[in-house]
C-alpha positions as a Python dict, from the first residue, in 0.01 Angstrom:
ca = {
    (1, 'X'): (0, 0, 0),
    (2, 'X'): (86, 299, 171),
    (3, 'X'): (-290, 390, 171),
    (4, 'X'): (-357, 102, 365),
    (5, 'X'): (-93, 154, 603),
    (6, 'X'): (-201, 527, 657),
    (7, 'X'): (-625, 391, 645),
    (8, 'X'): (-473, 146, 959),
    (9, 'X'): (-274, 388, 1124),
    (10, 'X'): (-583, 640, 1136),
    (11, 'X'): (-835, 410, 1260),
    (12, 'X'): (-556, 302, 1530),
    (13, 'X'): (-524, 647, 1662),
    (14, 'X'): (-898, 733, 1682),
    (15, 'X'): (-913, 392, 1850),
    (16, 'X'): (-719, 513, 2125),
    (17, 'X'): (-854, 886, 2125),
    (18, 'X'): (-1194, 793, 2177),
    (19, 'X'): (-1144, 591, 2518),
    (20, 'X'): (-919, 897, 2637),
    (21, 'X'): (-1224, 1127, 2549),
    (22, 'X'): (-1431, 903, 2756),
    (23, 'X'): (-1204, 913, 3036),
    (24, 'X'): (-1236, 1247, 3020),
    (25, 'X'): (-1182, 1474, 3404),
    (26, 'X'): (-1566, 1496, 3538),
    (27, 'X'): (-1670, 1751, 3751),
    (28, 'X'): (-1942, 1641, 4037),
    (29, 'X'): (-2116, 1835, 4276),
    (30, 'X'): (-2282, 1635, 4570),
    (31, 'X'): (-2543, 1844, 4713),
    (32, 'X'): (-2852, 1792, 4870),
    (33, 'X'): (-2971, 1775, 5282),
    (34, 'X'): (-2784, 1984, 5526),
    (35, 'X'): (-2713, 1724, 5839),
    (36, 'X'): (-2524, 1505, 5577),
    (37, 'X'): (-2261, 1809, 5469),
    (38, 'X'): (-2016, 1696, 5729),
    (39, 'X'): (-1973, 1323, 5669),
    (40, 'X'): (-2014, 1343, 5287),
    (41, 'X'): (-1702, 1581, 5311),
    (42, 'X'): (-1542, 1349, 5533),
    (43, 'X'): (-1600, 1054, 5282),
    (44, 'X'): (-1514, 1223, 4958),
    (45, 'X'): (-1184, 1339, 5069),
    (46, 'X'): (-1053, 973, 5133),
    (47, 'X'): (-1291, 801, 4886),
    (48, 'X'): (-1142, 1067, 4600),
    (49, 'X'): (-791, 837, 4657),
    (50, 'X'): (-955, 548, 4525),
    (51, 'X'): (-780, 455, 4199),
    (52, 'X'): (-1120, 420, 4018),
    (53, 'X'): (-1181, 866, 4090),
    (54, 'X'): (-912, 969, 3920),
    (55, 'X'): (-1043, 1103, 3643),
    (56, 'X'): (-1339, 1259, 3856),
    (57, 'X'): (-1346, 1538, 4129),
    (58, 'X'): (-1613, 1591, 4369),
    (59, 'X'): (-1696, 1892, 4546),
    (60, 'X'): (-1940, 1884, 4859),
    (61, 'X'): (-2171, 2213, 4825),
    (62, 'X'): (-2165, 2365, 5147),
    (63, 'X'): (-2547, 2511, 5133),
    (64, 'X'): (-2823, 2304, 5151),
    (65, 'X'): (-3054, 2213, 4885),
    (66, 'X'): (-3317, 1946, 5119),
    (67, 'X'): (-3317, 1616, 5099),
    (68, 'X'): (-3511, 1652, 4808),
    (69, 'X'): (-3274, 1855, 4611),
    (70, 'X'): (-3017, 1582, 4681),
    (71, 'X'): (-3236, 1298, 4472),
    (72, 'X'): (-3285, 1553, 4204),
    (73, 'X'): (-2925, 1632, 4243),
    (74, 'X'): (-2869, 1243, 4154),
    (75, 'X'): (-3010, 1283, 3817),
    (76, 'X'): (-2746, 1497, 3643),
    (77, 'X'): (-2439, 1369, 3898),
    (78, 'X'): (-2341, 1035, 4030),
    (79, 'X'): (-2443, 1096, 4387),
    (80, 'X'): (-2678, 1322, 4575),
    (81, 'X'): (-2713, 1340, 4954),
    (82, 'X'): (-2989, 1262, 5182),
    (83, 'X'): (-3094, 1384, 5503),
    (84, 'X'): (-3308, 1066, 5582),
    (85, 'X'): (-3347, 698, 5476),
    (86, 'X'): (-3539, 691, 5141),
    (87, 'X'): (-3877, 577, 5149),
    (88, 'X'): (-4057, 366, 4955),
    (89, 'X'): (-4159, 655, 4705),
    (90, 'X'): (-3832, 748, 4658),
    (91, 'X'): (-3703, 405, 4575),
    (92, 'X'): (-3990, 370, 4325),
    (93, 'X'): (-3845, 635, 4128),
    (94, 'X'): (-3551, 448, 4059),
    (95, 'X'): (-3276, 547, 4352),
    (96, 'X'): (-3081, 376, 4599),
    (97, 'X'): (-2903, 492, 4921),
    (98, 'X'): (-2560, 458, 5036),
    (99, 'X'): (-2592, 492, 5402),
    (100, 'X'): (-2292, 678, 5560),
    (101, 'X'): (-2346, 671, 5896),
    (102, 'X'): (-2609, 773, 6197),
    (103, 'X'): (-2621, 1177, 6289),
    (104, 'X'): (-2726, 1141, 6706),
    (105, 'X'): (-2993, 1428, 6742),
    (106, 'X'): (-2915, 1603, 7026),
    (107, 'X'): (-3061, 1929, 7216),
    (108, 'X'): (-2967, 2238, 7247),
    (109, 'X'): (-2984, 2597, 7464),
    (110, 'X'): (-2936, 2977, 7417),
    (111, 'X'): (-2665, 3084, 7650),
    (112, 'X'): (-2889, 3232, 7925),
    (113, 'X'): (-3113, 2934, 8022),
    (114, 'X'): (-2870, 2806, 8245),
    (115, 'X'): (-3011, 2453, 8221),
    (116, 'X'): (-2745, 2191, 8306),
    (117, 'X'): (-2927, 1874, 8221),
    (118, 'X'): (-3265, 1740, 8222),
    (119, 'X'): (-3437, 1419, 8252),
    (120, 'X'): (-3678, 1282, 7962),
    (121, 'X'): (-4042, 1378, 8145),
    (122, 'X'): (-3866, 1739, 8182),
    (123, 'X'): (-3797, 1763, 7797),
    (124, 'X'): (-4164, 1631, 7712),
    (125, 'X'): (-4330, 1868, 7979),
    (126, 'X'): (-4118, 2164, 7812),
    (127, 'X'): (-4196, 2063, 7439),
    (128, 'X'): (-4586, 1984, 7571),
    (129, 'X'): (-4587, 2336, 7743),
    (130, 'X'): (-4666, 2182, 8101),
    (131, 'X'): (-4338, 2363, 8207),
    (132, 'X'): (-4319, 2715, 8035),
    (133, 'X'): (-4015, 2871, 8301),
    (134, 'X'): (-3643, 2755, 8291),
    (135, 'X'): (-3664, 2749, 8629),
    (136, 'X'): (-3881, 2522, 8681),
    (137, 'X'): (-3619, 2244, 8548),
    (138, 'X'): (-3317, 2423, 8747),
    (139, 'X'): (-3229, 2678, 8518),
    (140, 'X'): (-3233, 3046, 8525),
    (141, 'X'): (-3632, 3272, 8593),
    (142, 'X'): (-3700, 3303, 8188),
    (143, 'X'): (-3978, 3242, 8008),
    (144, 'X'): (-3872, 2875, 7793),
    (145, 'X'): (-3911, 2946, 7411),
    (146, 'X'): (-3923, 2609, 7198),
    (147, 'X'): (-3739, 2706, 6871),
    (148, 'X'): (-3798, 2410, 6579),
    (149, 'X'): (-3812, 2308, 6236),
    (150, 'X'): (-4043, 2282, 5941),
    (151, 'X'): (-4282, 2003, 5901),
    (152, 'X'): (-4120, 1758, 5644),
    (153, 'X'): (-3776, 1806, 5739),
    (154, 'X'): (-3600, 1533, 5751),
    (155, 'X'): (-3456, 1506, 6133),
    (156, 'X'): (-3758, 1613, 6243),
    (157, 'X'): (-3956, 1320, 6103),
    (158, 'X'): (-3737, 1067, 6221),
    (159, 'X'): (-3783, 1246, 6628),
    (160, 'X'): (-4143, 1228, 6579),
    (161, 'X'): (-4119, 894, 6481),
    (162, 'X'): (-3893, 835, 6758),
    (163, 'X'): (-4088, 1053, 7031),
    (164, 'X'): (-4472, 1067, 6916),
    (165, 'X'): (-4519, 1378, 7160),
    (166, 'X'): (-4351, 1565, 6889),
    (167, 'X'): (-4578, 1526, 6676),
    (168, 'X'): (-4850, 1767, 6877),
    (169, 'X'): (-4493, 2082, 6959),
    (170, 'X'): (-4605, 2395, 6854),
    (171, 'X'): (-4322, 2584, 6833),
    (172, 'X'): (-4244, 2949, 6879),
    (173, 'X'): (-4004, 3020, 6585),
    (174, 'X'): (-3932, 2782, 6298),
    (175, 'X'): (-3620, 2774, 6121),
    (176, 'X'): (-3539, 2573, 5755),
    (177, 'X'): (-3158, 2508, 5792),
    (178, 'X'): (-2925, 2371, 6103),
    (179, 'X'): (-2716, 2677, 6066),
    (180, 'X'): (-3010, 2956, 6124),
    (181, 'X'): (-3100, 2724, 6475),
    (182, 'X'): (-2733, 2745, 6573),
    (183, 'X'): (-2699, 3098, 6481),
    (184, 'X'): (-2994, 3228, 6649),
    (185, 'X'): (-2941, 3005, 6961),
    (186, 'X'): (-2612, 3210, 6943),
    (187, 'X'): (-2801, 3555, 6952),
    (188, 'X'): (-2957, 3781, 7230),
    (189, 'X'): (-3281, 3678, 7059),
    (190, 'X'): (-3252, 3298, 7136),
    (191, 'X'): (-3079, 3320, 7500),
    (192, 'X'): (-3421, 3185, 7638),
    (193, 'X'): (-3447, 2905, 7371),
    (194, 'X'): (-3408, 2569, 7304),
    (195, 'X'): (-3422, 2337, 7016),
    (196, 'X'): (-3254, 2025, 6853),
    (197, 'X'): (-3072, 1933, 6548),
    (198, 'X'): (-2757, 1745, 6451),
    (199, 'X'): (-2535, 1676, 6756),
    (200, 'X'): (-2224, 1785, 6545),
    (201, 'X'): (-2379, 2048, 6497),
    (202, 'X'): (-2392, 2262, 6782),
    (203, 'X'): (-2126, 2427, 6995),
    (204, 'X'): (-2016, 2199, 7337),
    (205, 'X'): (-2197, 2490, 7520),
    (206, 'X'): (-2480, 2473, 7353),
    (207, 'X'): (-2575, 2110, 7426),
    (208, 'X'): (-2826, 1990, 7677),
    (209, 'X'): (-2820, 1632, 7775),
    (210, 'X'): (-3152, 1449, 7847),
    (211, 'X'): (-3120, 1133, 8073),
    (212, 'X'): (-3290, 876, 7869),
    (213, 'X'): (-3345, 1039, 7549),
    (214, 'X'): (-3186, 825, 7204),
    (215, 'X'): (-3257, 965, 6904),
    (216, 'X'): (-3048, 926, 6539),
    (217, 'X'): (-3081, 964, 6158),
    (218, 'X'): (-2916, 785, 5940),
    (219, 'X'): (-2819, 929, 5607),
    (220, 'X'): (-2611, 970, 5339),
    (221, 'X'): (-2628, 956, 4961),
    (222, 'X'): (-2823, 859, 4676),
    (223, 'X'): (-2738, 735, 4325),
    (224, 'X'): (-3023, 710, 4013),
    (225, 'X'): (-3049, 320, 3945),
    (226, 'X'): (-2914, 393, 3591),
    (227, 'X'): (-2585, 414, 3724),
    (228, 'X'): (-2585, 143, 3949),
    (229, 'X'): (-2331, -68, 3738),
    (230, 'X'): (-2104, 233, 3739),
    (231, 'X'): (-1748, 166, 3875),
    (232, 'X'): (-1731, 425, 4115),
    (233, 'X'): (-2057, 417, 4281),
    (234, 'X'): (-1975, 25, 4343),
    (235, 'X'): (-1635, 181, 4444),
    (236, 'X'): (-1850, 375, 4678),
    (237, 'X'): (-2053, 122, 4823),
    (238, 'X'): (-1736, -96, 4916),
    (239, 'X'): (-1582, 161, 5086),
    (240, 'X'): (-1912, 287, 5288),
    (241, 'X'): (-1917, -100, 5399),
    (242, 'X'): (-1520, -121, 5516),
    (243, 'X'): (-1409, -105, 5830),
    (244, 'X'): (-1156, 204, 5771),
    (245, 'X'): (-1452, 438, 5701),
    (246, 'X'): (-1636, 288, 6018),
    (247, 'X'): (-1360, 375, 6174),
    (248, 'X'): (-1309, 769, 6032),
    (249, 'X'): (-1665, 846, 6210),
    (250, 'X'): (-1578, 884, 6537),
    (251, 'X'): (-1380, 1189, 6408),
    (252, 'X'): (-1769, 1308, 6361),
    (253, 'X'): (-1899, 1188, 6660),
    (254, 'X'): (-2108, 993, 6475),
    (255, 'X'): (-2253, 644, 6503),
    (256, 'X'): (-2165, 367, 6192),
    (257, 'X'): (-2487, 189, 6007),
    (258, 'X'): (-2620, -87, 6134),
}
């Protein structure tokens, strides 16, 4: 009798070690496109409250790894991040999006073009190289140099999408990552220059409005379809939906999903 009280008592316990195991503290890193560093930061540190995380921590990588590295990313951890809506390509592979919010794309100057403001013919004759001299658009007697990104990246796309004429810029230096464009535009080298990227960004003295120019991406994470059942991403979804996170992106500057 006793054996079958210590046989019971034994599969008892392992019965309630094995759901502890699988409760288990998990470690996630959410990396992936640049532009969406900010807001997944922003989202993570009141999403990580939710009663459902606590046996997870998530840690926003600071560098980027493209939006491609962020649906790769997606495959080992619960999230990735995107730069961009998926496209149909990358929803055939089996992910879905959790859209965060809408970056504005603004432009931006080096800090001797003197160039208050401009007017959206101005912008497309400087980016179409019918006006080559900052002066010519009220700004200071300097030779304009048009400063851009890669082909493929992801706020890119969406302005050529937005503003065809884009699609035709050749540009006179081409940077990978938000940061280099800020830090050059920053620099002796790029006092002359100007380029776009992520409103958020750029420094306030940086910026260069254009009358008539509206431009956003909207982006965010992604999650492999495999986990799609999973209680935190559904967690996540919720909370990307309520109106307390709609709310939180103003502290971004940033515009909420439609």
């Amino acid at each position: 009798m006793k054996k079958v009280f210590l046989s019971v008592a034994l599969l008892l316990s392992c019965c309630l070690i094995i759901p502890a195991a699988l409760l288990a503290h998990h470690d996630q890193v959410v990396a992936g496109a640049g532009p969406s560093t900010k807001v997944a930061e922003l989202f993570f540190n009141h999403f990580s409250k939710n009663p459902v995380c606590k046996d997870y921590s998530f840690a926003v990588m600071s560098s980027s790894i493209k939006h491609k590295g962020g649906i790769l990313s997606s495959q080992k951890y619960l999230f990735g991040r995107t730069g961009r809506p998926l496209n149909a390509k990358e929803k055939a592979l089996g992910k879905t999006e959790i859209l965060l919010g809408r970056v504005p794309i603004a432009f931006a100057v080096g800090l001797e073009t003197d160039a208050n403001n401009l007017k959206m013919t101005e912008l497309q004759k400087i980016f179409t190289r019918k006006v080559s001299n900052w002066k010519e658009v009220g700004g200071n007697d300097l030779p304009i140099q048009l400063v851009g990104r890669e082909a493929g990246e992801a706020l890119f796309s969406v302005l050529q999408n937005d503003y065809p004429f884009f699609k035709t810029v050749s540009f006179d230096k081409i940077f990978k990552r938000d940061h280099e464009v800020v830090k050059y535009l920053n620099s002796p080298d790029g006092a002359n220059a100007i380029s776009f990227g992520a409103k958020p960004n750029f420094q306030l003295y940086n910026l260069l409005p254009v009358d008539g120019f509206s431009s956003g991406v909207a982006l965010g994470l992604v999650y492999d379809n495999k986990n799609a059942d999973h209680p935190v991403i559904k967690a996540a979804i919720e909370y990307a939906n309520s109106a307390e996170w709609k709310g939180m992106l103003k502290n971004l500057d940033m515009l909420p999903v439609d």
